[in-house]
C-alpha positions as CSV (number, residue, x, y, z in Angstrom):
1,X,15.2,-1.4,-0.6
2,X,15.6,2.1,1.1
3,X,14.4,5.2,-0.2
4,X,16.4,7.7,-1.2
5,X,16.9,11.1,0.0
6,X,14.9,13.7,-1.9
7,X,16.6,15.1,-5.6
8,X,14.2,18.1,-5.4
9,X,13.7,20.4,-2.1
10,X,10.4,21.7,-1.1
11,X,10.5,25.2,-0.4
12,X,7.3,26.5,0.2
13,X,4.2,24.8,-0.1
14,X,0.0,26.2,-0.4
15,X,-3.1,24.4,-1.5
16,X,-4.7,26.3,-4.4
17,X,-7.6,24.5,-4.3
18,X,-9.5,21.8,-2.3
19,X,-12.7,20.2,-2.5
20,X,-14.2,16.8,-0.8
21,X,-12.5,15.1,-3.4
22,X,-9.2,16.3,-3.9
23,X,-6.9,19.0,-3.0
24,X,-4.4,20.7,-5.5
25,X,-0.9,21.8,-4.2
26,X,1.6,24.5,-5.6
27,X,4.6,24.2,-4.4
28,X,8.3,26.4,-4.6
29,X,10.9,23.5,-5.1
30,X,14.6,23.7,-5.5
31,X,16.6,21.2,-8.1
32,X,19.7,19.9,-7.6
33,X,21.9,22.6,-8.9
34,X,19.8,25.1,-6.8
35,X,17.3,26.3,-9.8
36,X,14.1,27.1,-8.6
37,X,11.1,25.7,-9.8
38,X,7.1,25.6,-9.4
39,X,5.3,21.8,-9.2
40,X,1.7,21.5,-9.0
41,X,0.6,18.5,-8.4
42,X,-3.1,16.8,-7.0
43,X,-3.1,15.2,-3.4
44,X,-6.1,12.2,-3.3
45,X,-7.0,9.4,-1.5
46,X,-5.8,5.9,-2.6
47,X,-8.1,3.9,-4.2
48,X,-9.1,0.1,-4.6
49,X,-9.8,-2.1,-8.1
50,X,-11.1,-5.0,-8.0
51,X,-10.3,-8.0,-11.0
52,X,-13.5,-9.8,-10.8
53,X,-12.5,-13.2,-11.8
54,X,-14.7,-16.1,-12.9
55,X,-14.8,-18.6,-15.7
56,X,-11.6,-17.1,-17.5
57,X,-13.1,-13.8,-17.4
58,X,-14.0,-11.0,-15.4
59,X,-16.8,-8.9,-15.1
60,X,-16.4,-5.4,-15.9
61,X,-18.4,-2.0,-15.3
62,X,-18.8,0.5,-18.3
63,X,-19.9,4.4,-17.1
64,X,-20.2,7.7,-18.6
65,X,-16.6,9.7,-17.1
66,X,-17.2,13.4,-17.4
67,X,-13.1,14.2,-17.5
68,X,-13.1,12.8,-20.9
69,X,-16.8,12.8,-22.0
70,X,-17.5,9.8,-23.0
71,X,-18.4,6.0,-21.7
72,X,-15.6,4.1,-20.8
73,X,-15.3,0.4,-19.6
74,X,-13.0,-0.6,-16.4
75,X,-12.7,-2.8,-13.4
76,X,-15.1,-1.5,-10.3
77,X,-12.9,0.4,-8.8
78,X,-12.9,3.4,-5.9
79,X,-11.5,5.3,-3.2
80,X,-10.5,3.9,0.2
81,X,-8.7,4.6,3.3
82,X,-5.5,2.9,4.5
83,X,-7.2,0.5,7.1
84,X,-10.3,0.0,5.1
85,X,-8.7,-0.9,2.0
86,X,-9.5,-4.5,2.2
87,X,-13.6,-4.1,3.1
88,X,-14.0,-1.2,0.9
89,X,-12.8,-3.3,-2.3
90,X,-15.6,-5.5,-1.3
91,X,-18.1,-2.8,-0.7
92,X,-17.4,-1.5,-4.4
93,X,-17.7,-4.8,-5.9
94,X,-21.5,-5.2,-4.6
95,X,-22.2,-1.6,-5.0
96,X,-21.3,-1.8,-8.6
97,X,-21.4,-5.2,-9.9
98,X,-23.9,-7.6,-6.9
99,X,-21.3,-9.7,-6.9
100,X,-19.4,-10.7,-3.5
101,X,-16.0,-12.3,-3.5
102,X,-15.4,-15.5,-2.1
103,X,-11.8,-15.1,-1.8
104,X,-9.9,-11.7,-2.2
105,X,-6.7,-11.3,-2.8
106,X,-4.2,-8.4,-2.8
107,X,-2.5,-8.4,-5.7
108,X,0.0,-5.0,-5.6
109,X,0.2,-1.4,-5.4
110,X,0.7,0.9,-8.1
111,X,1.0,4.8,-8.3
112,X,-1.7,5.7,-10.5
113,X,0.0,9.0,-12.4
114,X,3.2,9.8,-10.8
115,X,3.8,12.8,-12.3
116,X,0.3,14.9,-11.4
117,X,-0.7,13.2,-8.2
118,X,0.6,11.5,-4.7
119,X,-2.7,9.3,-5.3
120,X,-2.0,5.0,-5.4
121,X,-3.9,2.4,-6.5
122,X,-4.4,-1.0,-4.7
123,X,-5.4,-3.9,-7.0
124,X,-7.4,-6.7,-5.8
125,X,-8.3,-9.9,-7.4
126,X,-12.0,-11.5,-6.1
127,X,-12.7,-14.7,-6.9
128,X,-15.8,-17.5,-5.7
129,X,-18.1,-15.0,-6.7
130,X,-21.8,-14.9,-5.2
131,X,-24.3,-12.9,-7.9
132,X,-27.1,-10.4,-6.2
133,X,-28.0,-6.8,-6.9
134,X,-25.6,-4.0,-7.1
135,X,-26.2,-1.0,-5.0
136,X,-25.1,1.4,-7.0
137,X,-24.8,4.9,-5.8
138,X,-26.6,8.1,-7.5
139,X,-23.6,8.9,-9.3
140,X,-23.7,5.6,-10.9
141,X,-27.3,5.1,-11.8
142,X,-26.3,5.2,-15.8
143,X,-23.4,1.9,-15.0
144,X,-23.4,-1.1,-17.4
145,X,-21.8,-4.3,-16.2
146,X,-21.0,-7.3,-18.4
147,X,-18.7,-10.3,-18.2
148,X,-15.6,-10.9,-20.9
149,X,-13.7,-13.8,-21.4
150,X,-10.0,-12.6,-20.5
151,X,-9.4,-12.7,-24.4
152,X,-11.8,-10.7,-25.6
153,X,-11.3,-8.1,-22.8
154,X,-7.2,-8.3,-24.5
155,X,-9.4,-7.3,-27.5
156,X,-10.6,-4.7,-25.8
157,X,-7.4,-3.1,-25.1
158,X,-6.0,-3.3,-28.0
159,X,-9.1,-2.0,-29.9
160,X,-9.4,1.1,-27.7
161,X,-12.3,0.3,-25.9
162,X,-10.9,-0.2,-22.5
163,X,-8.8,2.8,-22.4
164,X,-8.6,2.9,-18.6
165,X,-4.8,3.3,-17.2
166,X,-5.6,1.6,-14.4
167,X,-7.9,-1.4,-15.9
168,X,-4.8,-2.4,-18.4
169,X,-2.3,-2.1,-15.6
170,X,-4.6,-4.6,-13.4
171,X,-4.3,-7.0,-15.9
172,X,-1.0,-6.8,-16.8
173,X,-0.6,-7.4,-12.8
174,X,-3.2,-10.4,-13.0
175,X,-1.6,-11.8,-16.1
176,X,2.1,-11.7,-14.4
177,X,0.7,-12.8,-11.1
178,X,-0.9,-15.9,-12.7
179,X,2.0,-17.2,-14.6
């Protein structure tokens, strides 16, 4: 498949703001028809999660997310550099679960919100686990981990406890991948 050339035209481009984590862009664009228009849009690192699988279930981290101000459970998951993507997926899984993967597996890429930010996700799926200790970073001292059998994390979901984009599209990918 070849991409296509660009429907909208990028006039102008500044960074409104920008810190160690993310930048945000502001750019002048032209449509189609020649209308002008504004986009704004975050520019972030890709990141890596990780589908920690074992005994038809995976182990999943739960954390308090300031964004929406509550705790929310996931799949470890963080940010990673092209050419690292691979080792940092193991890295997070120790920091945040003590578990090391056996196997690892790539399962696909996603785009993660396509519509505020260039940022992608690359999912991961670790199996022959190895427990130890996580090494969680300061920013995760309050973390919870727990193991679900693949059912009642489908519960989960549909209850509103796992509410993560990214968690429910990694298992959709899992699910599809396994059939």
């Amino acid at each position: 498949m070849t991409e296509a050339q660009p429907v909208i035209r990028q006039v102008s481009s500044r960074v409104v703001y920008r810190n160690p984590w993310m930048t945000v862009r502001e750019d002048a664009i032209e449509h189609p028809d020649g209308s002008p228009g504004l986009y704004g849009y975050v520019v972030k690192p890709d990141f890596v999660l990780i589908v920690p699988e074992e005994d038809d279930g995976f182990h999943i981290v739960e954390e308090y997310r300031y964004p929406i101000g509550r705790r929310s459970w996931s799949f470890p998951q963080g940010s990673a550099e092209a050419d690292t993507r691979e080792d940092e997926a193991r890295r997070e899984l120790l920091e945040e679960t003590g578990l090391r993967a056996g196997v690892l597996r790539h399962l696909g890429r996603m785009d993660n919100a396509h519509g505020m930010t260039d940022q992608g996700l690359h999912v991961y799926l670790a199996t022959g686990l190895t427990k130890g200790e996580p090494r969680r970073e300061r920013t995760e001292q309050d973390m919870r981990q727990r193991w679900v059998h693949h059912t009642e994390f489908e519960q989960m979901i549909l209850d509103g406890v796992v509410t993560d984009s990214s968690s429910v599209a990694a298992y959709l990918l899992w699910r599809l991948r396994r059939a």
